[in-house]
N, C-alpha and C positions, 0 to 999 in steps of 0.2 A: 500332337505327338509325333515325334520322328518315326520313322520309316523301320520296320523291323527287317533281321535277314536270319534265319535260321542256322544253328549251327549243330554237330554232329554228336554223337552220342559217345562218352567214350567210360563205359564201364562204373569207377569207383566215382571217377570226376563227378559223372551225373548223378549217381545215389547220394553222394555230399551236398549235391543242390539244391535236390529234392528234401532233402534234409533237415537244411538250413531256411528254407520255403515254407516248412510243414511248419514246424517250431516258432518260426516268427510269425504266423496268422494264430497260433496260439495266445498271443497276448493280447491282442482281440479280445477274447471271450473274458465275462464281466461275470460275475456273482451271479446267483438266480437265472440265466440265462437259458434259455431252450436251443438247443444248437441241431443243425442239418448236418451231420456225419455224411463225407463224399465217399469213392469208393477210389484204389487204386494203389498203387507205390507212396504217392507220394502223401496222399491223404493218412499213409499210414502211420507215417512221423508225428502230426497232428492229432490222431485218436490217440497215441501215447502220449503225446503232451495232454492230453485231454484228464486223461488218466492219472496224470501227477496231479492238475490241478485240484478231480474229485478224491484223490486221496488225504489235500493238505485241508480240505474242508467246501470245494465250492459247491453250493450247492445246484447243480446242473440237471438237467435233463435234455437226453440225445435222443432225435428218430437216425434212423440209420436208412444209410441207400441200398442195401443191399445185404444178404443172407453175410456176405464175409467181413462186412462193415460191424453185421450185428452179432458177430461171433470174437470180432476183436475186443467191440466194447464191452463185452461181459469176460473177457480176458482181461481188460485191465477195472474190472469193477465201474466203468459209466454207466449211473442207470438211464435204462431203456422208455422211451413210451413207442406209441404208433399214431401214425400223422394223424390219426385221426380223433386222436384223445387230447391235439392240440388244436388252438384257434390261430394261432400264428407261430413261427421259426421267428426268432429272435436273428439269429446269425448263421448261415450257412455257408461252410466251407470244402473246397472240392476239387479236383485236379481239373486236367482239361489234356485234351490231344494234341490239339494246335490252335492257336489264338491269332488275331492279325490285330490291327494297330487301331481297327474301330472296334475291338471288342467284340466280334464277331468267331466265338467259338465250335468247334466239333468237338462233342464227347462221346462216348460210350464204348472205348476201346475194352472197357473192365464187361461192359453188355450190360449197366446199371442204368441206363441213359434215360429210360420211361421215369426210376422213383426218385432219379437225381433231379430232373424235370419237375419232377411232382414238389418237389422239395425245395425247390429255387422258387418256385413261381410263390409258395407260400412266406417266403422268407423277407423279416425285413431290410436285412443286409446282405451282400452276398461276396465273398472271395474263392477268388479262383486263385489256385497254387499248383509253381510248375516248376521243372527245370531250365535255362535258356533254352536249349532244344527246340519246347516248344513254341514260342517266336516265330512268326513267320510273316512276310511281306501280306502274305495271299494263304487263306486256306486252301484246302483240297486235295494236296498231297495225299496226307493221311486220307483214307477210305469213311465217307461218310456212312454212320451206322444207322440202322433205322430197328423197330421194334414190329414186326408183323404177327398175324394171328397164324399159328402152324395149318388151320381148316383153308384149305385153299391156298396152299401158300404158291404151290406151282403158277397160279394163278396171276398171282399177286408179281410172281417172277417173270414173268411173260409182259406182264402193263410193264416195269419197269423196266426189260430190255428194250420195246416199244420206246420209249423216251430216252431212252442211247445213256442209261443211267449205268453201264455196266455194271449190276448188280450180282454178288456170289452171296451165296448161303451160310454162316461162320459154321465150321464145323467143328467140331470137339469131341478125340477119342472115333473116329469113322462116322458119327453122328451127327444130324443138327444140333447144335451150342444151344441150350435150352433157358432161360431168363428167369428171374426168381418169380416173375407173373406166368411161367410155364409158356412162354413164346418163344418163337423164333429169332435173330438178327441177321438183319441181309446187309454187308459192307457192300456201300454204292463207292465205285472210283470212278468219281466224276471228274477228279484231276483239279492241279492249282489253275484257281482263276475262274469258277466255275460262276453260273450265272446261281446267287444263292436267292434270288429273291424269284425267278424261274423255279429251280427247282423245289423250294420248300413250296409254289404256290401247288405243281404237280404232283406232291407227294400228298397234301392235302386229300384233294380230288380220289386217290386211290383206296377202294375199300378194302380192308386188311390191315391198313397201315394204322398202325394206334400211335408212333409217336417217332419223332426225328431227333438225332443228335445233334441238330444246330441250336446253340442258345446262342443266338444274335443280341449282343449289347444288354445281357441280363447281369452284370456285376458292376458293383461298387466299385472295385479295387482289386488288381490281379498284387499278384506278389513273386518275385523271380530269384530263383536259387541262380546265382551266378559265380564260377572263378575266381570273383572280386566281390564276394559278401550278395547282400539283400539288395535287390533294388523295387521299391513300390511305384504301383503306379494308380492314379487315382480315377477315376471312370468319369470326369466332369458331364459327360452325354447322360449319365444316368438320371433321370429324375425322380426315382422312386428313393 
């Protein structure tokens, strides 16, 4: 795969990408299919396309990644089950924050990142759908998100200043940003080029931590909203 470089956000441009990204991972999805609903902008293109299809007859069933994920698809009529009513994800489809050129992703900018996790790993296919934007050489730009227990979270913040993880607390409305599992998210800006195979081994190790937004080399097939139409790309490193 060539070398990616990131390029910049500019408003309608990027919602058009995201768009045209969401829609065409929609032809993907097959009859009878049990689908993994991501969470985000651009996922949201996709759960309407989702929506036309069970309106014209497919017969589907969606888990959703999250409370806003699960409130669109009963806005457009997808029925619903819960991961747990299923034995496998047929196809899951999902945004991403920033991707690099091995497939190596950070998510959970939406703070979905534990049930999107939960939902990839069950899945037998997987696409990530994006704007160019997210393209990049190198992760780590973007602030890696982690999923903590809020009991001890001061705690929790102190081990990962300790490991020079520069770790903040997402806050939302004066408050901790709270998760649909009722946790906390702490954005680690570990910075582009970060040692990810270091840090996910230390994030392990810390008790509190239930779950990181790195899905390292967990998709089939990304899909890119660009200026110049779709461009796919196939995950040949995948062997699942």
């Amino acid at each position: 795969m060539s070398s990616w470089v990131g390029s910049e956000n500019y408003g309608g441009v990027t919602m058009e990408e995201k768009k045209i990204a969401g829609i065409k991972a929609a032809e993907y999805i097959e009859d009878n299919m049990v689908l993994g609903l991501g969470t985000g902008s651009t996922a949201y293109y996709m759960i309407e396309k989702v929506g036309e299809l069970v309106n014209k007859g497919f017969k589907i069933k969606a888990v959703a990644t999250s409370q806003n994920t699960k409130n669109l698809a009963n806005k457009f009529k997808i029925p619903l089950v819960s991961i747990d009513e299923v034995e496998r994800i047929d196809l899951a489809i999902d945004g991403v924050d920033e991707i690099d050129g091995q497939f190596n992703a950070i998510k959970g900018g939406g703070g979905a990142l534990f049930r999107e996790k939960m939902v990839t790993n069950i899945a037998d296919n997987v696409i990530w759908i994006m704007d160019s934007s997210k393209m990049v050489d190198s992760i780590g730009t973007f602030p890696l998100p982690i999923e903590i227990l809020p009991y001890g979270h001061s705690h929790i913040l102190k081990k990962l200043k300790l490991l020079s993880l520069n770790p903040v607390l997402r806050i939302q409305d004066n408050m901790p940003f709270v998760t649909d599992n009722h946790n906390y998210i702490v954005d680690l800006h570990v910075g582009k080029s970060f040692d990810i195979e270091y840090v996910s081994e230390k994030l392990k190790c810390i008790t509190g931590v239930l779950e990181t937004g790195l899905f390292l080399n967990t998709c089939n097939r990304i899909i890119i909203g660009t200026s110049n139409g779709v461009k796919i790309i196939e995950n040949t490193r995948k062997t699942k």
